[in-house]
C-alpha positions in Angstrom: -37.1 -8.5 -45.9 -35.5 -12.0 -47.0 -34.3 -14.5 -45.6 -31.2 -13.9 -47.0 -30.7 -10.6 -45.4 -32.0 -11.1 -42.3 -29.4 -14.1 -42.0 -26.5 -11.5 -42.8 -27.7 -9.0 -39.8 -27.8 -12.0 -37.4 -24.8 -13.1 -38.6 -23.1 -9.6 -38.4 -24.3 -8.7 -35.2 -23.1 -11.9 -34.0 -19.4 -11.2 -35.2 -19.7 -7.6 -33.8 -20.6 -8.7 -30.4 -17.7 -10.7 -30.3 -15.5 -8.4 -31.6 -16.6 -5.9 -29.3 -16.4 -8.3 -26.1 -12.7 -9.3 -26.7 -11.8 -5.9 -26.8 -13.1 -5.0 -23.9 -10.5 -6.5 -21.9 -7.0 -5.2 -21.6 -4.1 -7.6 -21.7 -1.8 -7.6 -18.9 2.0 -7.1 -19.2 3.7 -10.5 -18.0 0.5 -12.9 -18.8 -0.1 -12.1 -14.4 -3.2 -10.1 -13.5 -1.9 -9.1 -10.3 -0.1 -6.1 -9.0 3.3 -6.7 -7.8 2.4 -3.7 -5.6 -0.5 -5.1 -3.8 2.1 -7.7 -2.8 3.8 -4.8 0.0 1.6 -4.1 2.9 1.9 -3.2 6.5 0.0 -3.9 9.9 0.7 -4.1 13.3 1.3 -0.3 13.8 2.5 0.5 17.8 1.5 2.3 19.3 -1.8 2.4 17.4 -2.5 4.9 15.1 -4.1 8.2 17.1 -7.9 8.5 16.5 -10.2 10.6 18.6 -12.4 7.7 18.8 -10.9 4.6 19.3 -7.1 5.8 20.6 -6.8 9.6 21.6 -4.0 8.6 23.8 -0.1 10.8 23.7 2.9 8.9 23.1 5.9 10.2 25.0 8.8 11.8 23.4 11.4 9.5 22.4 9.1 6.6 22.3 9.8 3.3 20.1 7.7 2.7 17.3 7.2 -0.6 14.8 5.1 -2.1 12.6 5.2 -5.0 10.4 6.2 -5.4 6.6 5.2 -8.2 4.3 7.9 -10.4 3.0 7.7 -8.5 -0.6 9.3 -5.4 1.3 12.1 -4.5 -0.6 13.1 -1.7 1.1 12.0 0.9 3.6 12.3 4.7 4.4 10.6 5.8 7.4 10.4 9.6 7.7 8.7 12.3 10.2 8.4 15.6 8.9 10.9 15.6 6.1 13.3 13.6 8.8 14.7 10.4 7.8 14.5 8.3 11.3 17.1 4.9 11.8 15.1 1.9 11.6 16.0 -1.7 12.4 14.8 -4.5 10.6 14.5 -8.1 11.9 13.4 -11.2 10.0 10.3 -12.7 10.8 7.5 -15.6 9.6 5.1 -13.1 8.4 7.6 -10.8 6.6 9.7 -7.8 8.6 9.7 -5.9 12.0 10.8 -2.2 11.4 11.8 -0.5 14.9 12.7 2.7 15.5 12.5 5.8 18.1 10.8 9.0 17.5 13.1 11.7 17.5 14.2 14.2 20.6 13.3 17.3 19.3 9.5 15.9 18.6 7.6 17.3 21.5 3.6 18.8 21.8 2.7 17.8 18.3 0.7 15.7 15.9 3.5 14.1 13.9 2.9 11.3 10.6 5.0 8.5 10.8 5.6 8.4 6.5 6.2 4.7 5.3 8.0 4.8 1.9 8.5 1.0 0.8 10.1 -0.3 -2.4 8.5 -4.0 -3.5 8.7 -6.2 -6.3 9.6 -4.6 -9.6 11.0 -1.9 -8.1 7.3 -0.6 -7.6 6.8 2.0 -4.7 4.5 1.8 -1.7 3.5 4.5 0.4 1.4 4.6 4.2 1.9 6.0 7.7 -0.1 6.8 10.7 -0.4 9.6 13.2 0.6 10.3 16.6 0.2 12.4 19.2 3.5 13.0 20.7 3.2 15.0 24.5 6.1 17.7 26.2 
């Protein structure tokens, strides 16, 4: 082999590994690498979230519920089984407190608390957390 040739190959792979490298990564729309998404979360769930090892404690019918949005929170739908419930929502540093009562006819059940959230670019968030709700 020459020297020639073997200065092509190295030269080729050279421009192939490139190549190949920038298109590995996929461009991001709007230049940001971040989801807008990410940006709506929630904590602060009360009463806390029923597990059978940490919390297997009933909530009793009618009992208030809340939890904390972050300040991208557009929006916010809470539902239990297919039921839209009222919700309040009060200003505060860390982003939102959502309020609201669990609903009369809820009694002896496992119920879900569904979160559905609108946040920046008119992205949608989703989470919730079970109860145990007593007669």
């Amino acid at each position: 082999m020459s020297l020639r040739t073997i200065l092509q190959l190295v030269v080729a792979v050279g421009i192939f590994g490139t190549v190949g490298n920038v298109f590995a990564y996929e461009a991001s729309p709007g230049g940001s690498t971040s989801d807008p998404c990410t940006q709506v979360y929630f904590s602060a769930f009360t009463p806390p979230p029923f597990s059978v090892e940490k919390n297997n404690k009933e909530v009793a019918p009618k009992s208030e519920f809340s939890f904390l949005a972050s300040k991208a929170t557009a929006s916010v739908i809470v539902k239990i089984k297919d039921e839209q419930v009222p919700v309040t929502k009060s200003a505060m540093n860390e982003g939102f407190l959502f309020k609201g009562k669990l609903p009369p006819s809820i009694k002896g059940s496992y119920i879900r608390l569904d979160i559905f959230a609108k946040g920046p670019n008119n992205c949608d968030t989703t989470t919730g957390w079970l109860l145990k709700v007593g007669n």
